[in-house]
Phi, psi and omega in degrees: 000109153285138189259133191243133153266151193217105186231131206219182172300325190203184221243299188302317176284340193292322210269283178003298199273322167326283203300320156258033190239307189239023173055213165316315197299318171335121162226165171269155182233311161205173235178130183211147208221144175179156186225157192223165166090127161105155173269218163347258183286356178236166207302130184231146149284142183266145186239138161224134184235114200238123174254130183288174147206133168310105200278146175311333186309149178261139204311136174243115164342167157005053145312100186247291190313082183256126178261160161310322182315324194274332190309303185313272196288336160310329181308275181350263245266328155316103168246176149263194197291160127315126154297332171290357180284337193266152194280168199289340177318283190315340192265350189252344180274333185262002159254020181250333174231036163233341161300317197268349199257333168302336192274318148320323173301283140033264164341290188287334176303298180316302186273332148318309184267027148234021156051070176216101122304191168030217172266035173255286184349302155334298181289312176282330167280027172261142185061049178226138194204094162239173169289160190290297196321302171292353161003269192292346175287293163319314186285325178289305181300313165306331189274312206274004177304294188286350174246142198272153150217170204248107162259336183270015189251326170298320210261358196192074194265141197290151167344309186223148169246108178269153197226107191258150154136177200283153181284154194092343162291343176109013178321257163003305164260350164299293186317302186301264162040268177289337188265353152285336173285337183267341183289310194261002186262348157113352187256156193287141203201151198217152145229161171238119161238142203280304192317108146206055155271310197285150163296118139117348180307357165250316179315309192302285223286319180313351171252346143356264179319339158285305179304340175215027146086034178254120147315144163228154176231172192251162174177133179223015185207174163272014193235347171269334165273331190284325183292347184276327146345293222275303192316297178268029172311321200266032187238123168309337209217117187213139190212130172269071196284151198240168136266166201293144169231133162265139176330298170322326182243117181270325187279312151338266162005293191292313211296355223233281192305325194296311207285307212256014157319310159333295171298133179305103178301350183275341182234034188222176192221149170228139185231131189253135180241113161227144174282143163304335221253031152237167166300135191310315183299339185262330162300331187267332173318299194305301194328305186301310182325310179272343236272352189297290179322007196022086175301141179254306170221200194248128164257127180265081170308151128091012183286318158347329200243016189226233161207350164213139165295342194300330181303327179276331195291322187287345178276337181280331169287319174286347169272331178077033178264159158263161177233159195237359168182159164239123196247152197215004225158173172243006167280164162237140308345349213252049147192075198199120195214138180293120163303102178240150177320287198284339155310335191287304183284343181269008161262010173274130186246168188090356192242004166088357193264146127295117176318304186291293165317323187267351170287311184292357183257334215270321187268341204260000000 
């Protein structure tokens, strides 16, 4: 019996192609799937290789026409090889590439369902070849490997803190937040807030600030920001809440640059506060918006209201900020956490690790 091979992009042009070169008589003997070009992570092509045979029957001519119907039964008939057939090359080829193509799943699931892209994706996939088992350990150690953090702005926040970012992000309770944490830690802490456009945005930080013994001031001009200096000279800690700014309103804007010009860029920190639960490209935006403001880092709100942190980790890498908290809740103090590798791994989802358990190997 002779046998003819036939190989295409796929399994449906392989039958195709079968059906008009030799008509009804065509049958398959076997079907081999395979992909060629590229390593690990690049771009491969899909292959399908099919072996024929002539059935004794008589042939029906110029057959052009291939249906599902025939697609269906061509399957039925489609096996695989022996395996005892293939030579040791082939039996090492083909289990090499069910192994990379396992592994490629493996991979692209984990960073699909945490929203990690563009070139932080980029980054963490270069060069990486673990075993399937090993995956989620390695692959979590490539993400939290690649994100920075302000461990010396937690342990040494420069005099005034500005806390920048759109309204609705979470400024605001943030800011009370860090002025309770630093406050119980023994250093004496102010607030200055620029708002006072939004309805209620001084009430809101002034009932902090009562609940936890912060002055607070008010400032709606610059002659009012050099007095508000003068006032709170003798506090280690003065923490600034801003309004929100749109592109759009330029006179804001100015009025924002005028205001926080004021502060000694050698004793102030500017902080950008975004929810997670936007997208890393609408993150970069906000970003571009303040960057006038030299951001020193980042705060990440709002993890509570999203199911991964990765959109924010790929907006914190394409930017080159470190990040210095994290926020998960509205209460205050207690849901405010210092940005660290394991806040990190415990908002990664899929990979299975205990957190607690990998914290405790990190610190001994």
């Amino acid at each position: 019996m002779e046998y003819i091979t036939i190989t295409s992009d796929s399994y449906e042009s392989c039958v195709s192609e079968a059906k008009a070169k030799y008509g009804e008589r065509v049958r398959i003997h076997s079907r081999r799937d395979y992909t060629v070009g590229g390593g690990l992570f690049a771009k491969k092509r899909n292959k399908c290789e099919i072996v024929c045979y002539l059935a004794p029957e008589k042939a029906v001519a110029n057959s052009q026409n291939v249906t599902k119907e025939d697609l269906k039964e061509f399957e039925k008939e489609a096996r695989t090889p022996d395996p005892s057939s293939l030579t040791l090359e082939e039996k090492l080829e083909t289990n090499l590439r069910k192994n990379e193509g396992e592994k490629s799943r493996v991979v692209d699931a984990l960073l699909d369902e945490n929203d990690i892209k563009g070139p932080f994706r980029d980054k963490v996939l270069l060069d990486f070849d673990f075993s399937v088992s090993d995956i989620p350990l390695e692959l979590s150690d490539r993400i939290i490997s690649n994100v920075s953090i302000d461990h010396l702005s937690q342990a040494h926040p420069k005099r005034y803190m500005v806390f920048l970012g759109p309204t609705g992000s979470g400024k605001t309770t943030t800011l009370a937040k860090i002025g309770s944490l630093y406050k119980n830690v023994g250093k004496s802490v102010a607030i200055i807030t620029l708002d006072s456009y939004r309805v209620g945005a001084y009430e809101q930080v002034k009932a902090f600030g009562d609940a936890f013994d912060i002055p607070v001031l008010l400032v709606k001009d610059e002659d009012e920001v050099i007095l508000a200096q003068e006032k709170l000279r003798g506090y280690e800690l003065v923490l600034v809440d801003t309004m929100g700014i749109s592109p759009e309103d330029g006179a804001l804007n100015l009025k924002l640059k005028g205001l926080l010009s004021l502060f000694r860029s050698n004793e102030t920190s500017f902080i950008l506060t975004l929810a997670a639960n936007l997208k890393s490209g609408d993150m970069m935006k906000q970003y571009k918006s303040y960057n006038a403001f030299n951001i020193s880092s980042l705060i990440v709100t709002k993890l509570d209201e999203t199911e991964s942190i990765g959109s924010f980790l790929t907006f914190a890498y394409e930017s080159g900020k470190p990040i210095s908290f994290a926020t998960c809740g509205q209460k205050v103090p207690q849901d405010l956490k210092k940005a660290s590798t394991t806040v990190v791994l415990e908002y990664l989802k899929g990979f299975g690790i205990d957190v607690k358990r990998l914290a405790a190997q990190l610190l001994n």
